[in-house]
N, C-alpha and C positions, 0 to 999 in steps of 0.2 A: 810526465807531468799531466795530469787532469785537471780541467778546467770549468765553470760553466760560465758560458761566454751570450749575452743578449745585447737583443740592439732595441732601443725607445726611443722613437718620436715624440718627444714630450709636448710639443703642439704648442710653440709659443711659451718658451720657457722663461722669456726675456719678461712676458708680462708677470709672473711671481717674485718680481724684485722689485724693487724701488731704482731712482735712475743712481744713485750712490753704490747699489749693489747689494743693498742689505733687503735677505728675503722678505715679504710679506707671510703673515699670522695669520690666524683663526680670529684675533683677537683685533682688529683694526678697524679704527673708531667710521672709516669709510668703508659704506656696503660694498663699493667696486674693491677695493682692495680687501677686503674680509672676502668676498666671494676665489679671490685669486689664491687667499692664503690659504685657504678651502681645498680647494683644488693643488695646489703645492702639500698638502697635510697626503690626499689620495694617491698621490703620485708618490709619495715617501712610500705609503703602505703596499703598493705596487712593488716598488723595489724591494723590499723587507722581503716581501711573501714569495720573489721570483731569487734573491739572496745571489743573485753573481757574483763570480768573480775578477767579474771584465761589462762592464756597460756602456756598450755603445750610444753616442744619444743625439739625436737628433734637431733640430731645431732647438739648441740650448740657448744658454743665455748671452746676451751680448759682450763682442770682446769690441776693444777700442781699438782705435791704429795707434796711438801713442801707447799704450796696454795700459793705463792707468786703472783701466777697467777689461776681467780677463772671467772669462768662461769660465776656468777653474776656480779663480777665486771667490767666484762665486757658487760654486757647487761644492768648496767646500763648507762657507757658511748655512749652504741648505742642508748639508749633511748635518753640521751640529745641529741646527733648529731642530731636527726632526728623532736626532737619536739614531743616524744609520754610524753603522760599525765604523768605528774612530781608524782602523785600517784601511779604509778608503781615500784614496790617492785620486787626485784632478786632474787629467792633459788636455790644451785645447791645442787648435793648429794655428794656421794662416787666417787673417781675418777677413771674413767677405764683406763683398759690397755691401749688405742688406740686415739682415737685425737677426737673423737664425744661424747661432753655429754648430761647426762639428766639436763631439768631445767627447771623453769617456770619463768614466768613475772605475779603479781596478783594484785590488787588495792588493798593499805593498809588503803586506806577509806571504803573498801567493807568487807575484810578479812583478816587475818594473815593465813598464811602459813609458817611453821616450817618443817626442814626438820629431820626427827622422825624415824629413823632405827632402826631395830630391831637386836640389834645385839650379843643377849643370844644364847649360843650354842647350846640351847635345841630350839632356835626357826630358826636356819640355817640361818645363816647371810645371805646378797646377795654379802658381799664380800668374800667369804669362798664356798669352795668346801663342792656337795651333793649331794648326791645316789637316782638316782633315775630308777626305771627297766621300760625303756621306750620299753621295746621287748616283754613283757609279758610274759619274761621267768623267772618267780624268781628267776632272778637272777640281785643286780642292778648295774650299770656305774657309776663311778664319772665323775660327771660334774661341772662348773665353771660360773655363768656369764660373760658373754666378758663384756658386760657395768651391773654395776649392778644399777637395779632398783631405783629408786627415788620414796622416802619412805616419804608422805606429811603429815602434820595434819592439818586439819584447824581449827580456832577458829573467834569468831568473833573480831572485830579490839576493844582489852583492856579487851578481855574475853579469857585468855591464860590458864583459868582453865578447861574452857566448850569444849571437843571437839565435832564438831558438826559434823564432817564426815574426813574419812581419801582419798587419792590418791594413787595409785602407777603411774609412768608414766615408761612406759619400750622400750626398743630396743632392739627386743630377735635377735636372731640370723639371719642372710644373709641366702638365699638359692642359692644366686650368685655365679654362678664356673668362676672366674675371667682367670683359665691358661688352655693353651695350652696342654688337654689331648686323650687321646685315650674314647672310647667310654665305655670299660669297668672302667678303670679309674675312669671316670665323673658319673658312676653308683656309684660307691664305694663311691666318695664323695658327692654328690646328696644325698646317707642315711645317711650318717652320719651327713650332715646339717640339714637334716631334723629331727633328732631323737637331735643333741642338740637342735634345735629350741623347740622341744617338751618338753626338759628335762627342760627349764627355762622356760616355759610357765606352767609348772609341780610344780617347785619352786614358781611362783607366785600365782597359785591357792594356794597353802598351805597354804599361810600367808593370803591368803584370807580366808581361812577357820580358822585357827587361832584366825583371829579379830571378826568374825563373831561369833567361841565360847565361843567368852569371851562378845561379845557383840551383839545377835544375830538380834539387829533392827538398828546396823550402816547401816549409808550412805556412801558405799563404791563407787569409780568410780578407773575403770582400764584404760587408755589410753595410746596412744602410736603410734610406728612403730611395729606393730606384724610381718608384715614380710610374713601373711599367710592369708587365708581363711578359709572357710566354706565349705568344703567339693566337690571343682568344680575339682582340678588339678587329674593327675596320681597318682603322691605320697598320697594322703589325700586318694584317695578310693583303694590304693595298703594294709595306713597303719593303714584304717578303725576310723581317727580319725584327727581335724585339730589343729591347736595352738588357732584359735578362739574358738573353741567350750571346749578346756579343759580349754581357763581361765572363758568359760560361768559356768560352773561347774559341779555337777552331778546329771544325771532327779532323783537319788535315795534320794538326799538333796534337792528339789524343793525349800524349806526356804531361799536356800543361793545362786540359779542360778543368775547370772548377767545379765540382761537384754541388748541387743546390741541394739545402737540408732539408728544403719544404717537399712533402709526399706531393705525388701526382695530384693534381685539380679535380675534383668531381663536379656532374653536372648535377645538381637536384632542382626542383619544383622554382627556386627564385635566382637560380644561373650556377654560376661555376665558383666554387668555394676550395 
């Protein structure tokens, strides 16, 4: 089975709908929402021209805790609006606290995708609080996913028995200091985004290791908004470790390292690209 599989942040996916669900137009007698349907028109042509058949996505649209209102449901009326391949199938996950979810779009001629959480206490839900000593002082923090995890299974399309590889798609934590503080301040929060950023990129290795035990020749794929690197910033060489390289996993399990599809970084003339 070949696949081509992407992931898109779509940036606030929630503001190209209306709060009923129904997307916003080219055609919408309000500038602010004409300019949103604008922007949802370029984001259609995006998808078109990139043609997956698995789209990971990022910041979508909002889902509600009673689901009245659902991520998929609403990416499949942006798929009509816009004329993307009527084959395309919606899953969203668990709903976060905040207005950005996880989802995908996949071709249900290609694949099934089910959205398959793990959510046994012994195996640390991603909706539920978990310790993890991201200070290396044995000693651990409880921590939380702000968005949790979108937890895939694939199978092939009328083979819901066979799974052929699993997903996570994730949005770990910001390292953005959005206020107005003092310098010591902005230190104080600076570690501590960064060490939850670590503590759910910590959480996700787990259950990669998890499936990995139970299944040690799965085809796992991580994707996402990680939020981090590979060991370039201040923070990554202060705290000797990045969020990319702890969901790559550990050189001591070589078996179960995850391979990153991005080529090595160069440095040119305005940094590292």
């Amino acid at each position: 089975m070949q696949l081509k599989i992407a992931v898109y942040n779509m940036q606030w996916m929630k503001d190209l709908f209306f709060s009923d669900g129904t997307p916003k137009t080219v055609n919408e007698p309000n500038a602010d929402d004409r300019k949103d349907g604008e922007r949802s028109a370029r984001l259609a042509e995006v998808v078109q021209a990139i043609d997956p058949d698995i789209l990971g996505i990022v910041e979508g649209p909002n889902t509600l805790a009673d689901q009245t209102l659902t991520a998929s449901g609403q990416l499949l009326a942006w798929r009509d609006l816009h004329g993307l391949d009527p084959n395309y199938e919606a899953v969203h996950g668990l709903p976060s606290g905040g207005l950005q979810e996880l989802c995908a779009l996949y071709r249900r001629d290609k694949v099934l995708l089910t959205h398959d959480p793990e959510l046994r206490t012994s195996k640390h839900p991603f909706n539920k609080h978990f310790l993890v000593d991201t200070t290396d002082s044995l000693v651990k923090e409880q921590y939380k996913h702000y968005r949790p995890p979108l937890e895939l299974s694939l199978h092939e399309p009328g083979d819901s028995g066979t799974e052929r590889a699993r997903i996570i798609i994730a949005h770990t934590k910001s390292k953005g200091i959005f206020d107005s503080v003092d310098l010591a301040r902005f230190e104080q929060l600076s570690e501590r985004n960064r060490k939850k950023l670590y503590a759910e990129c910590f959480s996700i290795r787990e259950r990669c290791n998890q499936w990995f035990d139970k299944n040690p020749d799965l085809k796992l794929l991580v994707m996402g908004d990680i939020n981090d690197g590979f060991g370039l910033d201040y923070y990554e060489q202060r705290f000797r470790r990045s969020a990319v390289e702890i969901l790559m996993g550990d050189v001591w399990e070589p078996e179960k390292i995850l391979r990153h599809v991005l080529p090595r970084p160069k440095l040119g003339k305005y940094g590292w690209s």
